[in-house]
C-alpha positions, 0 to 999 in steps of 0.5 A: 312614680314607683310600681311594683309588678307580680306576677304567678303566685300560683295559690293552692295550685298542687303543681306548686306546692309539690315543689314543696312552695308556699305560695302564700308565704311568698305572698306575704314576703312580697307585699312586706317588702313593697310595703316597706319601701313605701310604693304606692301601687301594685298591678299583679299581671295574672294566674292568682291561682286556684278558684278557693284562692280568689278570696283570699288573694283579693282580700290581702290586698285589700288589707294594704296601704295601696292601691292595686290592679290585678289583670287575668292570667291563663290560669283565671276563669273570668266567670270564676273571678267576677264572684270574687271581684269585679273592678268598676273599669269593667263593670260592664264588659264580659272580659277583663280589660280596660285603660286609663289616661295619664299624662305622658303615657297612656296605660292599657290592661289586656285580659288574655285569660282564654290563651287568646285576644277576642275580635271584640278585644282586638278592635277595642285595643286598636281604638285605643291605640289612637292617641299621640301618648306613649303606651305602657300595656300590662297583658299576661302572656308575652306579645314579641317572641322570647324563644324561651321553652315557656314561650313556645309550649304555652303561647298566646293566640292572636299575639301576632295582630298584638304585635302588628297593632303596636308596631303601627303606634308611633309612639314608645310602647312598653309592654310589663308581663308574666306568664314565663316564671323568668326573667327576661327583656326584648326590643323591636324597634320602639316596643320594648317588652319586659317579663317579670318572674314568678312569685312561685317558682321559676321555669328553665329558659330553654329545655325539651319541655317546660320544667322548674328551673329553681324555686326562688320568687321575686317582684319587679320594681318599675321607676315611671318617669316622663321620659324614662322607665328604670326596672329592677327584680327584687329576688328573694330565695325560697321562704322557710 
């Protein structure tokens, strides 16, 4: 099974478009290419981008031949995104997360929007947990350390009680996030955690505060096998 992940468009957000980047353009640019080479499903891993960008964001990926899951960056308003959009797996939550069974691995979505997992979510997740599948998790904000600039000026509260979860699992556990504009891989133990870059711009990996790095965008192509997962970003330099 072929997934493509996105991550941090960005749309009509004025930081981005002062880096003279159209974020809708490298929107399009993507969805041809993950179009073209016939995948069949996109998760997009959160920041959309502005409110008035909700509409158009969703209605895109409507106009496509597969099929999508969006989950919640820090840069989204679940109150806001719901006028837009509410999928039937959280009908009847307050917060945007969710799971689905498959045959060798279990998938969770996790909604960090707040820059924090709830007591509510956090219980949910060790729920989940129970079972003797591997676990693939889609969150926004990156659970293990990466020691990136990024990382530390913007991280997540309650990635520790994440972590401490997902060590107990005994199972492989995969986790696929955004929220870093770089690319970047870590393993402890049997988790390992996989970032993609930005679809915007991307930041510096280290420096004395979070700053752009270049304004390329890129996707990540996941190959999900049974027994193996195979990852590759697809670049692309700065749409004219």
């Amino acid at each position: 099974m072929k997934i493509a992940l996105i991550t941090d468009l960005h749309a009509e957000e004025d930081w981005v478009s002062e880096q003279d980047v159209s974020s809708w353009d490298n929107w399009k640019i993507i969805l041809d290419d993950i179009e073209s080479k016939g995948i069949q499903e996109v998760i997009y891993l959160g920041d959309i981008g502005a409110p008035a960008a909700h509409q158009k964001f969703f209605d895109s990926l409507e106009e496509r031949p597969f099929e999508y899951k969006v989950i919640l960056g820090n840069h989204e308003d679940f109150d806001k995104v719901v006028q837009t959009k509410r999928p039937a797996a959280i009908q009847d939550r307050k917060a945007w997360y969710w799971s689905e069974e498959g045959e060798a691995y279990k998938s969770i979505f996790l909604d960090t929007s707040p820059d924090a997992i709830s007591a509510l979510q956090l219980d949910w997740l060790e729920a989940e947990l129970q079972t003797d599948k591997s676990i693939l998790l889609f969150v926004h904000h990156p659970i293990l350390p990466t020691h990136t600039t990024p990382h530390l000026e913007f991280p997540l509260e309650g990635d520790q009680a994440i972590h401490e979860l997902l060590k107990k699992h005994p199972k492989p556990v995969h986790i696929f996030c955004g929220h870093l504009h770089l690319d970047d891989e870590c393993v402890d133990g049997h988790i390992k955690q996989t970032v993609t870059p930005s679809a915007s711009i991307q930041i510096k990996r280290h420096s004395k505060k979070a700053e752009v790095e270049n304004i390329g965008f890129a996707y990540r192509l996941l190959d999900i096998q049974p027994d193996q997962i195979d990852s590759e970003v697809i670049w692309f330099d700065k749409s004219e």
